[in-house]
C-alpha positions, 0 to 999 in steps of 0.5 A: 573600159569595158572589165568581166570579173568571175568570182566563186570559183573554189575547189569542192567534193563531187556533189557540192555546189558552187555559184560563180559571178560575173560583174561587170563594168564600162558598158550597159550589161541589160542589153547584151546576151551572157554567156559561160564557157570553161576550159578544161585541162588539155581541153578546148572551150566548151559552151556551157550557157547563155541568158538574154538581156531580159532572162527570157531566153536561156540554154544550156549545154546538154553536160550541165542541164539540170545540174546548173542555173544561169541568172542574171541581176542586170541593175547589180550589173551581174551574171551568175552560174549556180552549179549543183551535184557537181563532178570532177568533169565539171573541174575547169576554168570558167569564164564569163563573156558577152561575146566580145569581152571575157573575163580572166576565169575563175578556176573550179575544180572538184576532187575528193 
């Protein structure tokens, strides 16, 4: 049974950080892409970044370039989203997906 949990969300002062993580389970994480998405209040989903198998290839949404760092540890069977100078825009919930399965979100919220 193929499970994506995110974790790390919190909520957190504008210019805060926060890492979020994806772990997953019942299938090879090291061959699929990773993607990030959030939704926010009233919002539909938004794309924020993806990572290939091995790292190599990486985007990101032009909302959050600069300010967040996608990774990955294919043996721990984890993505990561590293998420600086953080903004209120950025208050969604955020999900982890392989393009076929999502995880449930994790919410962050950034308010003062």
């Amino acid at each position: 049974q193929v499970q994506l949990v995110e974790s790390g969300g919190d909520l957190v002062q504008p210019g805060g950080s926060l890492r979020l993580s994806c772990t997953a389970s019942g299938f090879t994480l090291s061959i699929h892409y990773m993607t990030w998405f959030r939704q926010a209040p009233g919002k539909g989903p938004e794309w924020v970044s993806d990572i290939g198998p091995q790292s190599i290839s990486i985007r990101y949404a032009d909302s959050v370039k600069g300010r967040f760092t996608i990774s990955r540890d294919n043996t721990g069977m984890t993505a990561y989203l590293q998420m600086n100078s953080l903004k209120p825009d950025d208050t969604a919930i955020y999900y982890c997906s392989d393009n076929t399965y999502w995880g449930q979100g994790t919410q962050v919220t950034v308010s003062s």
